[in-house]
Backbone as CSV, one residue per row, in Angstrom:
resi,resn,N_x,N_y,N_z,CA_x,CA_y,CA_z,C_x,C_y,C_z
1,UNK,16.684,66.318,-121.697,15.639,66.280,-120.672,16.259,66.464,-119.287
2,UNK,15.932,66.882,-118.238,16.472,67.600,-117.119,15.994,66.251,-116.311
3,UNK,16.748,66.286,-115.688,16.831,65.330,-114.535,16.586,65.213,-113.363
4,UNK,16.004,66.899,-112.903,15.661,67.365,-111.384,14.443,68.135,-112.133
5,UNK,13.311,67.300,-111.378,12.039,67.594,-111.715,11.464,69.667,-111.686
6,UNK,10.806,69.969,-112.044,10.741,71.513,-111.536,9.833,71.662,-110.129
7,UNK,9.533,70.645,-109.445,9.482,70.716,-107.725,10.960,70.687,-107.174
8,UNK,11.879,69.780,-107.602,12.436,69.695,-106.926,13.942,70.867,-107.049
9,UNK,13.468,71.308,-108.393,14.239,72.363,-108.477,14.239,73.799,-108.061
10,UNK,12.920,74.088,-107.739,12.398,75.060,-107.171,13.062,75.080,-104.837
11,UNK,12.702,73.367,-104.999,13.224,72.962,-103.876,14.199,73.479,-102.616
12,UNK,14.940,73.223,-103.888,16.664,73.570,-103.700,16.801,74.603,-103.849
13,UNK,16.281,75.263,-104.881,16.565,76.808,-105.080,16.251,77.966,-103.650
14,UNK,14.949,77.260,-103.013,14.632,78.313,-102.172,15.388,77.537,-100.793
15,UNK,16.079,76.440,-100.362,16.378,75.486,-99.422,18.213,76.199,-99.530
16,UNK,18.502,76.493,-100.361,20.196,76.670,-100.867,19.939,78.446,-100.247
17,UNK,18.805,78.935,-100.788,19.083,80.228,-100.315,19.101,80.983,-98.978
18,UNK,18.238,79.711,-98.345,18.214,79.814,-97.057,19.448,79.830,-96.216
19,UNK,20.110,78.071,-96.578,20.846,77.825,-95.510,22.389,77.794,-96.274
20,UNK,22.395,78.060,-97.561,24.118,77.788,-97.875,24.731,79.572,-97.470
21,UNK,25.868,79.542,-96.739,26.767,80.920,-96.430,27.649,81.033,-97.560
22,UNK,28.494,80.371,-97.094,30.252,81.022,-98.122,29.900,79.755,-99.245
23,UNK,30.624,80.195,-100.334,30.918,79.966,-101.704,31.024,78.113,-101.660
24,UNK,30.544,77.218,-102.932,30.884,75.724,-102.751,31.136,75.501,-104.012
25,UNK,32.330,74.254,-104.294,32.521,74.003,-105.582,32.213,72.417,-105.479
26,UNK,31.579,72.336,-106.710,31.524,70.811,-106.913,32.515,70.544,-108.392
27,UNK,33.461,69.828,-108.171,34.398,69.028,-108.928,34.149,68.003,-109.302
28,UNK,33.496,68.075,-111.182,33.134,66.664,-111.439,34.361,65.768,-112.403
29,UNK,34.584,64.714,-112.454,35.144,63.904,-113.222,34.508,62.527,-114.123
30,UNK,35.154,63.270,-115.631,34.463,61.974,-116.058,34.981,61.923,-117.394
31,UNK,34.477,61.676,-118.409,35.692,61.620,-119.513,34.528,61.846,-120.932
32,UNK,35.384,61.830,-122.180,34.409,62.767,-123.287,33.871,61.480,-123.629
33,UNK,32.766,62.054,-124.179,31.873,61.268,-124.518,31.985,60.777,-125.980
34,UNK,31.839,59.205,-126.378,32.281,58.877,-127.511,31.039,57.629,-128.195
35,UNK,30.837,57.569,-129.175,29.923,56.325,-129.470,30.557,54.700,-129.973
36,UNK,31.863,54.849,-129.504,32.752,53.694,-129.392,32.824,53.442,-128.291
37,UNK,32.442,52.279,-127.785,32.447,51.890,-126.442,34.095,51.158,-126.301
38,UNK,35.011,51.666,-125.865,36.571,51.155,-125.436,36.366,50.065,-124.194
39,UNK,36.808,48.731,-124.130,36.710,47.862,-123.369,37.551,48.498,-122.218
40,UNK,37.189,48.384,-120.829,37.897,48.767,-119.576,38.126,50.339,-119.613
41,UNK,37.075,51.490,-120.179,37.154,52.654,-120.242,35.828,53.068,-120.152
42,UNK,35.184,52.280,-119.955,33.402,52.272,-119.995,33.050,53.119,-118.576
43,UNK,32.305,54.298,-118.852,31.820,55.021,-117.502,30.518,55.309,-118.142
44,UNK,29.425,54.429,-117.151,27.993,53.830,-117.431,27.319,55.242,-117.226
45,UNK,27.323,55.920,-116.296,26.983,57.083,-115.913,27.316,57.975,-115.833
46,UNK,28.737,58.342,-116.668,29.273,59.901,-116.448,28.419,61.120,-116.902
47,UNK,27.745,60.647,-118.006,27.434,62.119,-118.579,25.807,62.347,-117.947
48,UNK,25.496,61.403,-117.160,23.700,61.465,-116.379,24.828,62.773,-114.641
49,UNK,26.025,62.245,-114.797,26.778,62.889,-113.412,27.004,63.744,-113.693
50,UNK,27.463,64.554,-115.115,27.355,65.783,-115.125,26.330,66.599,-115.395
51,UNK,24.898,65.982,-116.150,24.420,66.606,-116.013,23.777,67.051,-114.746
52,UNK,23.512,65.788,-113.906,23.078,65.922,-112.493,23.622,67.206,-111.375
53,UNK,25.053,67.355,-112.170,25.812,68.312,-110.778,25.833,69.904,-112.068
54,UNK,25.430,69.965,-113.326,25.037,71.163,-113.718,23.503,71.567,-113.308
55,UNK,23.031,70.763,-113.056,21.764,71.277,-112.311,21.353,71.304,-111.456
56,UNK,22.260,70.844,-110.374,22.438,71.336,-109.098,23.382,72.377,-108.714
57,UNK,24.021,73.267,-109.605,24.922,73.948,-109.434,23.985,75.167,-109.858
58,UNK,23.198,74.962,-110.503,22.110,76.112,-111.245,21.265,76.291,-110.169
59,UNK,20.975,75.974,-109.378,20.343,76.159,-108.011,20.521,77.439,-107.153
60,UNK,22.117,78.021,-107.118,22.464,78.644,-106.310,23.828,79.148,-107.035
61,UNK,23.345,81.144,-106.849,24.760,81.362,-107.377,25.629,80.808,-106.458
62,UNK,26.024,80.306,-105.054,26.779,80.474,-104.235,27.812,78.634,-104.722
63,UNK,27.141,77.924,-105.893,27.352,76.653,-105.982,27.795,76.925,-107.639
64,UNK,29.784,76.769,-107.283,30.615,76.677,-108.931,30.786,75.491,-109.343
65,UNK,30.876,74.981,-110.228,30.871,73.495,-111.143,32.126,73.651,-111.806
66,UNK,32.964,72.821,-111.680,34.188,72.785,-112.594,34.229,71.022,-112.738
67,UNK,34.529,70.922,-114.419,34.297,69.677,-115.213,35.369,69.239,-115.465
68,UNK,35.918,67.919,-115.241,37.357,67.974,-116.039,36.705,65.929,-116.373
69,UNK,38.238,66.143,-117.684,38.213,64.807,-118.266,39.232,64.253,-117.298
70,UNK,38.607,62.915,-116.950,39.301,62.312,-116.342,40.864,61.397,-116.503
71,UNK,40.583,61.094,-118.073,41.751,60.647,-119.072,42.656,61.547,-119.669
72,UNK,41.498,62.904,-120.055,42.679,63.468,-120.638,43.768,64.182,-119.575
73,UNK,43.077,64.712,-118.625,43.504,65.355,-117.680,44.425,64.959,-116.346
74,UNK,45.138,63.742,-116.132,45.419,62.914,-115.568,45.798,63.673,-113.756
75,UNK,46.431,64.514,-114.217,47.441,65.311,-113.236,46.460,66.319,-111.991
76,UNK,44.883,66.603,-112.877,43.961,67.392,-111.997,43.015,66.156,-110.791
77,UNK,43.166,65.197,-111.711,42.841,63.748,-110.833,43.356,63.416,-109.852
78,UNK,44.749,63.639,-110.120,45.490,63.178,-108.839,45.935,64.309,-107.855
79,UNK,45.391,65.559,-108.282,45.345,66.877,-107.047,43.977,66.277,-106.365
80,UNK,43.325,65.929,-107.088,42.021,65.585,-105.676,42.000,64.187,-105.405
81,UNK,42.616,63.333,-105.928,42.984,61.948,-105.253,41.420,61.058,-105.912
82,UNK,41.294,61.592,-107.140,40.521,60.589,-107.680,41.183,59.120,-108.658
83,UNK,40.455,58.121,-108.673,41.274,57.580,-109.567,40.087,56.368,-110.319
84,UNK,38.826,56.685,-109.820,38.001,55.949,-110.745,37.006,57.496,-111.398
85,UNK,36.056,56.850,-112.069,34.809,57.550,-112.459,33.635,57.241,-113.101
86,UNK,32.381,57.794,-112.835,32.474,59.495,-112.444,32.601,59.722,-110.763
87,UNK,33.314,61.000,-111.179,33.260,61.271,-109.438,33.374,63.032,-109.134
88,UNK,32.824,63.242,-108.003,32.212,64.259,-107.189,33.261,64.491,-106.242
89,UNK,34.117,66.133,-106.406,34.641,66.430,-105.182,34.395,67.708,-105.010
90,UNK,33.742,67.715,-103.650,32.885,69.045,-102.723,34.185,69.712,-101.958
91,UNK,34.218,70.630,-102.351,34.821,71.676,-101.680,34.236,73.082,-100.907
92,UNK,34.429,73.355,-99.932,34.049,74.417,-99.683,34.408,75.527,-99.976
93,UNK,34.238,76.992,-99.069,34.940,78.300,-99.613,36.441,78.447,-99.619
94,UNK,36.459,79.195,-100.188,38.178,79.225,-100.511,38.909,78.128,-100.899
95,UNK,38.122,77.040,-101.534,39.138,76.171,-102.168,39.044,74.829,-100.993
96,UNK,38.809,75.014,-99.915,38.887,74.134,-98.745,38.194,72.864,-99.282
97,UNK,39.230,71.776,-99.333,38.836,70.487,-99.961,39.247,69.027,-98.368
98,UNK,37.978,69.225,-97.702,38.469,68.171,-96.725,38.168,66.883,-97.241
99,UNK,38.534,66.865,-98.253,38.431,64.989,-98.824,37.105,64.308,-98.830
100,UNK,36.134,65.002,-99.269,34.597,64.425,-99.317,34.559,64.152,-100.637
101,UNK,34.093,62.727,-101.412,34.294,62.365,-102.634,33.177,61.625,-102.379
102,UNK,32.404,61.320,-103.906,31.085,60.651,-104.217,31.640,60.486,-105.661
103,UNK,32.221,58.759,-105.567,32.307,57.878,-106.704,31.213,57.099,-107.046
104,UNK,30.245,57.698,-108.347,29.085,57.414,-108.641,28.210,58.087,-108.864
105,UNK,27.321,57.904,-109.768,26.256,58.779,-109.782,25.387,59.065,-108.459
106,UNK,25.479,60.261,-107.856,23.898,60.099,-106.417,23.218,60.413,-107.252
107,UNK,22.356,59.203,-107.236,20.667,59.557,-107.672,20.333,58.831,-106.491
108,UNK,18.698,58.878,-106.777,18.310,58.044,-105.542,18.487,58.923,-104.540
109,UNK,18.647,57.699,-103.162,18.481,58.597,-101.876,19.830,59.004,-101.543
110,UNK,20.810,59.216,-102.459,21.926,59.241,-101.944,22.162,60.798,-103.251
111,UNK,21.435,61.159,-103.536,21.055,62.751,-103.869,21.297,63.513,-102.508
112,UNK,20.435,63.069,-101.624,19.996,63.986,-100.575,21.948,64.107,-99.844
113,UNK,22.659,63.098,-100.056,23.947,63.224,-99.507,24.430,64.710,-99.497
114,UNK,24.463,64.788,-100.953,25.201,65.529,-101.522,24.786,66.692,-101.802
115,UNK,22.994,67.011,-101.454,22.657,68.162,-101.359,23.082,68.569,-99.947
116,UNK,23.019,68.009,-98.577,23.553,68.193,-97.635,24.685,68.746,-97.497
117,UNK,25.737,67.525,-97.676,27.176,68.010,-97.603,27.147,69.497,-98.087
118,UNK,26.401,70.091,-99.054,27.503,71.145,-100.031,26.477,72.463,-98.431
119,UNK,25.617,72.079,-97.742,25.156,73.390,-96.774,26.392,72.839,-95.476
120,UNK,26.703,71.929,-95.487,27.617,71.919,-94.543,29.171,72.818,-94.900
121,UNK,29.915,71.965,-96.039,30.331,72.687,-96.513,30.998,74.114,-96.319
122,UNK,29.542,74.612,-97.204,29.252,76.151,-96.907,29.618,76.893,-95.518
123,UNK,28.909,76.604,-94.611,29.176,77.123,-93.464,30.135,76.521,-92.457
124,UNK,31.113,75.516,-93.173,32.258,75.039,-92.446,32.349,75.117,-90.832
125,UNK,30.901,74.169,-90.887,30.717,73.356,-89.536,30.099,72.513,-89.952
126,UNK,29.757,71.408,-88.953,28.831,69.961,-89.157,27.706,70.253,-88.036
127,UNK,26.889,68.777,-88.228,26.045,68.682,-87.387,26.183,67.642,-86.092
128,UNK,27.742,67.180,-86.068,28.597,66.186,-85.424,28.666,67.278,-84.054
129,UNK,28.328,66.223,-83.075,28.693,66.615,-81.320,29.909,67.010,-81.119
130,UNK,29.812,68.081,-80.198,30.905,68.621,-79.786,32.149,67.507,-79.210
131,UNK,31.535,66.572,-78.809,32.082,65.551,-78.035,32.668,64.793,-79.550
132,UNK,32.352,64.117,-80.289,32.909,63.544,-81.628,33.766,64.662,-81.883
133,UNK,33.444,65.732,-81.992,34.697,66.449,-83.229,35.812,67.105,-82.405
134,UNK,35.707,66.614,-80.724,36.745,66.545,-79.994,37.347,65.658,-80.461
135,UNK,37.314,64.207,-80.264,37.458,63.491,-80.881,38.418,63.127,-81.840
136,UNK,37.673,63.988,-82.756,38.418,63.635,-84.151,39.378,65.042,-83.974
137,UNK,39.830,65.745,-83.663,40.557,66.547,-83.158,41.951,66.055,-83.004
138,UNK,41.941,65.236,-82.016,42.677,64.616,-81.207,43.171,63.511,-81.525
139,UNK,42.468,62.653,-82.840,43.162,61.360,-83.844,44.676,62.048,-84.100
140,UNK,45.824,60.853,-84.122,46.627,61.129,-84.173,47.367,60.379,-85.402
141,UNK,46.457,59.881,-86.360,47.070,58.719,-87.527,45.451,59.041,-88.530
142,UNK,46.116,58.524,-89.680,44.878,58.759,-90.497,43.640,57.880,-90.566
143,UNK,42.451,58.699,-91.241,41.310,57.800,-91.245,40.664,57.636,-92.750
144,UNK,40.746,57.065,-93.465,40.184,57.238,-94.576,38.978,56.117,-94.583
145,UNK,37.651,56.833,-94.518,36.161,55.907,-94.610,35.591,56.164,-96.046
146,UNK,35.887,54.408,-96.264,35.087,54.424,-97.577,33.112,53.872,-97.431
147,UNK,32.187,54.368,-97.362,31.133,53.807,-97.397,30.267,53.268,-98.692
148,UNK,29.865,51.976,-98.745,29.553,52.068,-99.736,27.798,51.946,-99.585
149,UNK,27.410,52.062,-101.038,26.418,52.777,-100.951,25.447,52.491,-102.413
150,UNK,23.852,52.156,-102.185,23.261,52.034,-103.526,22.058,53.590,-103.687
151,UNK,21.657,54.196,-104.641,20.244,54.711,-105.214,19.094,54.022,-104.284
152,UNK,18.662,53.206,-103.740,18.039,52.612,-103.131,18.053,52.328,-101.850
153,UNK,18.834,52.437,-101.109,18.876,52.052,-99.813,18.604,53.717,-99.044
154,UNK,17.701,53.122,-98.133,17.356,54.801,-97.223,17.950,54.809,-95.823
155,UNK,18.543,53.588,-95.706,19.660,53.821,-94.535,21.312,54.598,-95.020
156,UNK,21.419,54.767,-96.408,22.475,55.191,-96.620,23.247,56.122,-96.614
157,UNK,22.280,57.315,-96.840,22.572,58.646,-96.509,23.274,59.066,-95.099
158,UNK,22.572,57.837,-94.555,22.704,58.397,-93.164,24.402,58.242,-92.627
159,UNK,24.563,57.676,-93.321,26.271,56.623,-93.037,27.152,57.558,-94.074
160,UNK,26.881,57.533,-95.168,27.613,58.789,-95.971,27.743,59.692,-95.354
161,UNK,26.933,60.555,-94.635,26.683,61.600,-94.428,27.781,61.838,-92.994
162,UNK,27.374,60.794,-92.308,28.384,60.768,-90.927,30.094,60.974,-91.593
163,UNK,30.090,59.767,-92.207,31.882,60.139,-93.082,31.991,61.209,-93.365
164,UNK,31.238,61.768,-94.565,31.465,63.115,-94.939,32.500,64.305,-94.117
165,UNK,31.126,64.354,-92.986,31.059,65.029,-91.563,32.166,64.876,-90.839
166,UNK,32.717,63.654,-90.687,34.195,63.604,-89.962,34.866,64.184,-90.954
167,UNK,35.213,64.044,-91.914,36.528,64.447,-92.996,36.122,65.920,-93.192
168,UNK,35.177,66.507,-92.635,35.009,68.087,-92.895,35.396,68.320,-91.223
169,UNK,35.621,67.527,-89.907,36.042,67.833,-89.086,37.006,67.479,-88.374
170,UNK,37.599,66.896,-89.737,39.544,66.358,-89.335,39.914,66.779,-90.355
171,UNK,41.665,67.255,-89.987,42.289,66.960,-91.386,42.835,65.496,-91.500
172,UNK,42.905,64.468,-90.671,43.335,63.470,-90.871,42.215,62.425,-91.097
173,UNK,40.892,62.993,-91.212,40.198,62.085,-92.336,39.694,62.179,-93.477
174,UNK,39.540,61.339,-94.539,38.922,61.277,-95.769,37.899,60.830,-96.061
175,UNK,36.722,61.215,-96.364,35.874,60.021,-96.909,35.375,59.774,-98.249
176,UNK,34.518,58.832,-99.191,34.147,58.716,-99.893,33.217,57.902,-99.653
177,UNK,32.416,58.472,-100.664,30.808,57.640,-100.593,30.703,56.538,-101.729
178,UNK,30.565,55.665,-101.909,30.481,54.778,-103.320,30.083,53.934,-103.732
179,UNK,29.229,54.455,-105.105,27.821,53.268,-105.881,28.417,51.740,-105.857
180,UNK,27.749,51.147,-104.991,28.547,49.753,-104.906,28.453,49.197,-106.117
181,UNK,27.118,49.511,-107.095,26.696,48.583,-108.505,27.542,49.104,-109.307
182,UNK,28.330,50.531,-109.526,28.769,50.803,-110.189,30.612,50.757,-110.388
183,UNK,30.689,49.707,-109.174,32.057,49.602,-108.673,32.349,48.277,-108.329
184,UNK,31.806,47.270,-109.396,31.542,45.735,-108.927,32.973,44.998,-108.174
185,UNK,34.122,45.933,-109.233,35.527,45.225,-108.374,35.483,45.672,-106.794
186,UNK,35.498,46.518,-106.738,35.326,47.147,-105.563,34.428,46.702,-104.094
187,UNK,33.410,46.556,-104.871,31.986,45.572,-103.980,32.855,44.462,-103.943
188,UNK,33.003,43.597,-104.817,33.957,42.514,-104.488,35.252,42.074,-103.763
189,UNK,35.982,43.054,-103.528,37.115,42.805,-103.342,36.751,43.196,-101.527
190,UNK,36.050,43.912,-101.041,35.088,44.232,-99.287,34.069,43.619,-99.461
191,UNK,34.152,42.708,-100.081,32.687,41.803,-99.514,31.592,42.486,-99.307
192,UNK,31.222,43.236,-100.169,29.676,44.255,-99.742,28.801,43.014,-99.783
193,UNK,27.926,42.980,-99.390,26.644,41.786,-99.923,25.323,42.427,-98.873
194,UNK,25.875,43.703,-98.548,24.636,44.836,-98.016,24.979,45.972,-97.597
195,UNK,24.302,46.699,-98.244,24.250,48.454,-97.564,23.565,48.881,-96.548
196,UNK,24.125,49.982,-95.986,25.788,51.142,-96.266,26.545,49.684,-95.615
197,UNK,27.558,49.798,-96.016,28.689,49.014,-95.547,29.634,49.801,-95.507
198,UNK,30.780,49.950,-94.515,31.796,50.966,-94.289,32.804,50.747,-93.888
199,UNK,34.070,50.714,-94.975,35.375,50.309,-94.436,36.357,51.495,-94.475
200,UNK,37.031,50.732,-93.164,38.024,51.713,-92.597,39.760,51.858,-92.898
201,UNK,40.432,52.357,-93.924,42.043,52.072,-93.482,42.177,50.246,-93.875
202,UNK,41.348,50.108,-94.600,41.276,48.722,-95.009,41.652,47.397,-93.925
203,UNK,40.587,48.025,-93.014,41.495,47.361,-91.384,40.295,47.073,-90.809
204,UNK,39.540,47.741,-90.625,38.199,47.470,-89.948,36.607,47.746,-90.643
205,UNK,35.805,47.291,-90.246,34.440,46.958,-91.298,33.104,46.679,-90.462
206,UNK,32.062,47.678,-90.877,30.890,47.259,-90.325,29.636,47.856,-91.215
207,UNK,28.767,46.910,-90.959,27.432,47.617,-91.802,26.562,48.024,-91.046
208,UNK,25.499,48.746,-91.657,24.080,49.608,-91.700,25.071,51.059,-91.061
209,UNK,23.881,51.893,-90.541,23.721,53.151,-90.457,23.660,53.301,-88.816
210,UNK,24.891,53.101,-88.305,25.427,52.885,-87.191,25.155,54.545,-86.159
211,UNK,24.895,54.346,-84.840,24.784,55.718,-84.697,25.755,56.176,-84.331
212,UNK,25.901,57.945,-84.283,27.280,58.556,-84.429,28.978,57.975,-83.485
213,UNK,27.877,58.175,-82.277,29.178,57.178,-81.608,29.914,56.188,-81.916
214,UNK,28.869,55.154,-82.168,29.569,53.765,-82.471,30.437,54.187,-83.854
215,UNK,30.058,54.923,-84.898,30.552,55.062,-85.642,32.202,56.104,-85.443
216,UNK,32.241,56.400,-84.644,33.293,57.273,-84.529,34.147,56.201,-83.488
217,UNK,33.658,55.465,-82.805,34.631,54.412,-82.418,35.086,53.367,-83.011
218,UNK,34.704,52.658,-84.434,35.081,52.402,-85.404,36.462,53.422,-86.179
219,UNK,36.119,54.373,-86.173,36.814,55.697,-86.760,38.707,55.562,-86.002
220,UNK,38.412,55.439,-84.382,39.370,55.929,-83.834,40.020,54.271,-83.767
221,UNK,39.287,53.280,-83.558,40.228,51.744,-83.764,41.002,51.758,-84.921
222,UNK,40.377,52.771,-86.127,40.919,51.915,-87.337,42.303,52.526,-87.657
223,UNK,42.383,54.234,-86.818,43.391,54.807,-86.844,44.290,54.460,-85.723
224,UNK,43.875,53.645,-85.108,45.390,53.056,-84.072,45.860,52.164,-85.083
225,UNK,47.471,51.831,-84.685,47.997,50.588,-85.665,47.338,49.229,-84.887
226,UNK,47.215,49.263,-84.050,46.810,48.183,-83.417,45.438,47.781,-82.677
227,UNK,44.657,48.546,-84.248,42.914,48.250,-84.269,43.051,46.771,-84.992
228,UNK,41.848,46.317,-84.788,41.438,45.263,-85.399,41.645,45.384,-86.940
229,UNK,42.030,44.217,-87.862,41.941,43.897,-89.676,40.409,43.731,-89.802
230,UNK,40.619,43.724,-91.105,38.578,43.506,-91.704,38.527,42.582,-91.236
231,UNK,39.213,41.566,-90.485,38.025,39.644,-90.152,37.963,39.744,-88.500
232,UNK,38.894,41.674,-87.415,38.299,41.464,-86.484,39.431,40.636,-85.897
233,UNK,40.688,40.865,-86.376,41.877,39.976,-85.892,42.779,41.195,-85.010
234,UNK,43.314,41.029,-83.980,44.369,41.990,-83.606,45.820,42.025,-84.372
C-alpha cells in the first residue's frame, strides 16, 4: 500500500517540476529485513523509510534513490557519517553532500523538511539572508546542529529546516534532523522533554523554532571554544 496519498503525489510531481534545477540524490540506510527480531538491531521503521523515499524519488526524474544496508555495508555508512538507523542523506548535483541527514522516519510534518531541502538542494542556494550566510562564511571552527524533532510538532520543520540551510551554506557545518521517539537514548542523554530542541557541538542548547538570527547566533557561540556548555556555563 503506498504511503503518499495520489493528491499528494500528484503534488509533488507538478511542485518538483516546477522548482527542482540540477540533479538530487537521496541516500537511504537501513538494514534487510528479517522476521527475527535481533535484540539491539531493531529498526522500528526502516522499511516504512524506504518505502517513503522510493516514492518520493518517483516524483521527479531529477530525484536518484540509492539504498544501502546499513550492517552489511559498514564502510558506505561511514563515507556519509551515519551511524544509527534509518537514515536519509540529501545530496545535491554532482555528488555535493553538505551534511544534511534525517535520522528517522519524516512522516508527519517533518515530510515537508525533506521535500524542501531536496528544491534547495537542487538549485544550490538557500532561502537564508545574505547577512547569515555571510556569516556562516566567515565561521572559523565547526558547527554540527543536531535538531531534534517529532511527526507531530508544526514548529519543527521550521528549525530543521534552518540547520539544514546552514550546512548547505557552510562547509564547516553539519546538520541532522532527528525522530526524538525513535532515538530514546538520544532524547535522553540532551534532555529533550520538548520540540524542536537543538543542540550544538554538544556545548550549547535551546528550544522551539527560534528565528533565523537568534538561531545563527547560537550557531556562531557554539563554534567559538569559548561559547557557553549545555547548562550555559563559560
Amino acid at each position: 500500500m503506498a504511503l503518499l496519498s495520489e493528491k499528494d503525489r500528484t503534488f509533488l510531481e507538478e511542485k518538483y517540476a516546477r522548482e527542482l534545477e540540477g540533479e538530487v540524490k537521496i541516500v537511504v540506510f537501513t538494514q534487510k529485513e528479517t522476521p527475527l527480531a535481533v535484540p539491539g538491531l531493531e529498526c522500528t521503521y526502516c522499511k516504512e523509510t524506504r518505502e517513503l523515499a522510493e516514492e518520493l524519488a518517483a516524483t521527479s526524474p531529477k530525484i536518484s534513490l540509492e539504498v544501502h544496508d546499513f550492517h552489511a555495508e559498514p564502510e558506505v555508512a561511514q563515507k556519509y557519517r551515519v551511524d544509527r538507523i534509518p537514515a536519509l542523506a540529501l545530496l545535491g548535483p554532482d555528488g555535493w553532500d553538505p551534511g544534511v541527514r534525517f535520522f528517522g522516519i519524516p512522516a508527519g510534518y517533518e515530510f515537508a523538511t525533506v521535500v524542501t531541502d531536496l528544491v534547495f538542494l537542487s538549485r544550490m542556494r538557500t532561502d537564508l539572508s545574505p547577512s547569515t550566510v555571510e556569516a556562516l562564511k566567515n565561521l572559523e571552527s565547526p558547527a554540527h546542529i543536531m535538531v531534534f524533532v517529532t511527526p507531530t510538532c508544526p514548529y519543527c520543520p521550521r528549525a530543521a529546516s534552518l540547520a539544514h540551510q546552514m550546512a548547505m551554506a557552510s562547509d564547516l557545518v553539519t546538520a541532522e534532523a532527528i525522530e526524538a521517539t525513535e532515538f530514546p537514548h538520544l532524547a535522553n542523554r540532551y534532555n529533550v522533554y520538548g520540540v524542536p530542541k537543538v543542540v550544538i557541538n554538544d556545548r550549547v542548547e535551546f528550544e522551539g523554532a527560534l528565528p533565523e538570527e537568534a538561531f545563527l547566533d547560537f550557531v556562531i557561540h557554539a563554534a567559538r571554544s569559548s561559547g557557553p556548555d549545555l547548562h550555559g556555563h563559560s
